[in-house]
C-alpha positions as CSV (number, residue, x, y, z in Angstrom):
1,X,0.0,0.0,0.0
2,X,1.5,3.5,-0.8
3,X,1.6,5.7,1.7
4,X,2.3,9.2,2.2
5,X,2.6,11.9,4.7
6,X,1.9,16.1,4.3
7,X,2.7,18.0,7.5
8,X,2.4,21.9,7.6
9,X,2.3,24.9,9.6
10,X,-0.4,27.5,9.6
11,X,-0.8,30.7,11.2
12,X,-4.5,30.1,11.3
13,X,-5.7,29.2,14.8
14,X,-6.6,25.1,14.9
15,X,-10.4,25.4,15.2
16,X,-9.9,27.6,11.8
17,X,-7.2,25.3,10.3
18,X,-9.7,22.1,11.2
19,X,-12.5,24.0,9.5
20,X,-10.9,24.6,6.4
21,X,-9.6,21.0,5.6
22,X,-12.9,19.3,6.9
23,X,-15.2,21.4,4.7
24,X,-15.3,18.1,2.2
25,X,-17.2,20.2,-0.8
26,X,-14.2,22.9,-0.5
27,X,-12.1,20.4,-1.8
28,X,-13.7,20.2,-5.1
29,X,-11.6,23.0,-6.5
30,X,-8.8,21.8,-4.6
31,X,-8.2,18.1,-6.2
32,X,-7.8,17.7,-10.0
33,X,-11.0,16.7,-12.1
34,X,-12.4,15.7,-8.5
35,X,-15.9,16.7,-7.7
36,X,-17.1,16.0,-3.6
37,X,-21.0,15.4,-2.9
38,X,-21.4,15.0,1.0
39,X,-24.2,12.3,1.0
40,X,-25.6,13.0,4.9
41,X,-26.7,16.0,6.2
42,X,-24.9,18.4,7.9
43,X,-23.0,18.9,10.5
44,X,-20.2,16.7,9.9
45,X,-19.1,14.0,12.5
46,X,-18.5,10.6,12.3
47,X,-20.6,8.4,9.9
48,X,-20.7,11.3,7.6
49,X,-20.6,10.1,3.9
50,X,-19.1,11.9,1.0
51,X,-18.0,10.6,-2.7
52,X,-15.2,12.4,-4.8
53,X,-16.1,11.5,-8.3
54,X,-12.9,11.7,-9.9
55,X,-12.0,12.1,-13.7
56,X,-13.4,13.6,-17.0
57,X,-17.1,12.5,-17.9
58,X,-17.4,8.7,-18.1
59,X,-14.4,7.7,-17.8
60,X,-14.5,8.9,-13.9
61,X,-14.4,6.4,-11.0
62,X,-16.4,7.1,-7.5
63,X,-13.9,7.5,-4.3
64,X,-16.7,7.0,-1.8
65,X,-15.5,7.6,2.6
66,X,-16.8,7.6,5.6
67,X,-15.8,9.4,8.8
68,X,-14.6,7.3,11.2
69,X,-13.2,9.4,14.3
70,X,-14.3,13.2,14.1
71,X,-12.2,14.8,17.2
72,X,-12.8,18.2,16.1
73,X,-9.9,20.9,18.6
74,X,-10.9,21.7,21.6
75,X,-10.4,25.3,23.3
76,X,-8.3,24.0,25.9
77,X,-5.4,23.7,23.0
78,X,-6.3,19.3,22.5
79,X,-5.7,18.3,19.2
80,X,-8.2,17.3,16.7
81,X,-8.4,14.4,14.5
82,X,-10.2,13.1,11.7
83,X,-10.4,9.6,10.2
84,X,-11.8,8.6,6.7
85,X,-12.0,5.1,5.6
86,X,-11.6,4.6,1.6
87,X,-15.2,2.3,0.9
88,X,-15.0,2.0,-3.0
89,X,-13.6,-0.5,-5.6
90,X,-10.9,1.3,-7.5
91,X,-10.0,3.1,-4.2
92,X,-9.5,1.9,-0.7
93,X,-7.8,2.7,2.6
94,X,-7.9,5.5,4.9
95,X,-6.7,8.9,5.1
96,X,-6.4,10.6,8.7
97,X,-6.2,14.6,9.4
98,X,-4.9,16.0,12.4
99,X,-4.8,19.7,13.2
100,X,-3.1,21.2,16.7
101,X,-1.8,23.9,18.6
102,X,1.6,25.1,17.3
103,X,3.1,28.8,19.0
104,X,0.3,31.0,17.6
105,X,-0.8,28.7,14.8
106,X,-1.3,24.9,13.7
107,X,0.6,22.0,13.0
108,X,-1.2,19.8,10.2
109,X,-0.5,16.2,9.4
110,X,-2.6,14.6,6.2
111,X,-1.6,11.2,6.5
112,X,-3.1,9.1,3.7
113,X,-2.7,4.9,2.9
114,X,-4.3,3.9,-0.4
115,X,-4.8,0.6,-1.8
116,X,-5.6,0.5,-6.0
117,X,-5.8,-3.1,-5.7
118,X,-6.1,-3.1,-9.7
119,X,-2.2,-1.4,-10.0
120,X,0.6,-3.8,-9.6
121,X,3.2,-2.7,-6.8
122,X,5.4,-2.0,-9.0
123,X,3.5,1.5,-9.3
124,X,3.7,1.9,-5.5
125,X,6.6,4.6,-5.4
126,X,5.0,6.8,-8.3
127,X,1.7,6.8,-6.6
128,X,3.0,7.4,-3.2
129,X,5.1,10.1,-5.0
130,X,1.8,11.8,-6.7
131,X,-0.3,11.5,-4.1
132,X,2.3,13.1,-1.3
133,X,2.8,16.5,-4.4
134,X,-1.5,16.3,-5.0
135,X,-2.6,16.3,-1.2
136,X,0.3,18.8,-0.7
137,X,-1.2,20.9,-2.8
138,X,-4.6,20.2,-1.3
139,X,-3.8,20.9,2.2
140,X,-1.7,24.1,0.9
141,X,-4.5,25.7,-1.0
142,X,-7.0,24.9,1.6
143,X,-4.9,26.2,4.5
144,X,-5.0,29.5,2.2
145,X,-8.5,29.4,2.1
């Protein structure tokens, strides 16, 4: 399984910073050809459902998760932390966010693990390498709001 890490540091405040990268339809214009549809109602918490439909027209593939752990910040300076579990076909694993206190700011960490159980191992260092420069970007942009 290829699996990469993102860590940054934010000036925003964490309850900010957890905001921004938990607002799942925000990363629509954040991910390439990627479109996110929250399936449950708001707020979001754990068992919250969303599907980021990537690709153009019909030759896009469904990337459906499910929050696991939702540990938003607390005010007292805890951290927060999120945990998504991968539940499609051409797509699995998980994908965990954690946002906390750092001096005046944040400290992020987008850890992600995916499985493309149709792509031979041989592809695991160029995927890990693509997804670590894509979800950098991600996290970057959304962090900038």
């Amino acid at each position: 399984m290829p699996s990469f890490t993102v860590e940054r540091r934010t000036a925003l405040p964490p309850a900010e910073a957890w905001r921004r990268l938990t607002t799942w339809e925000n990363h629509t214009a954040t991910v390439p050809l990627t479109r996110v549809t929250v399936l449950t109602p708001p707020p979001s918490g754990a068992g919250t459902v969303f599907v980021a439909r990537t690709g153009p027209g019909r030759a896009s593939f469904a990337d459906p998760m499910r929050v696991a752990v939702w540990q938003p910040p607390t005010e007292d300076g805890g951290p927060g932390r999120c945990r998504l579990v991968k539940t499609g076909r051409v797509v699995t694993g998980w994908a965990e966010i954690e946002v906390r206190a750092d001096g005046a700011g944040s400290a992020v960490r987008w850890e992600e693990d995916l499985e493309l159980p149709w792509l031979p191992r041989a592809f695991d260092g160029l995927t890990r390498g693509a997804g670590r420069r894509v979800f950098a970007r991600v996290v970057d942009t959304l962090l900038a709001g």
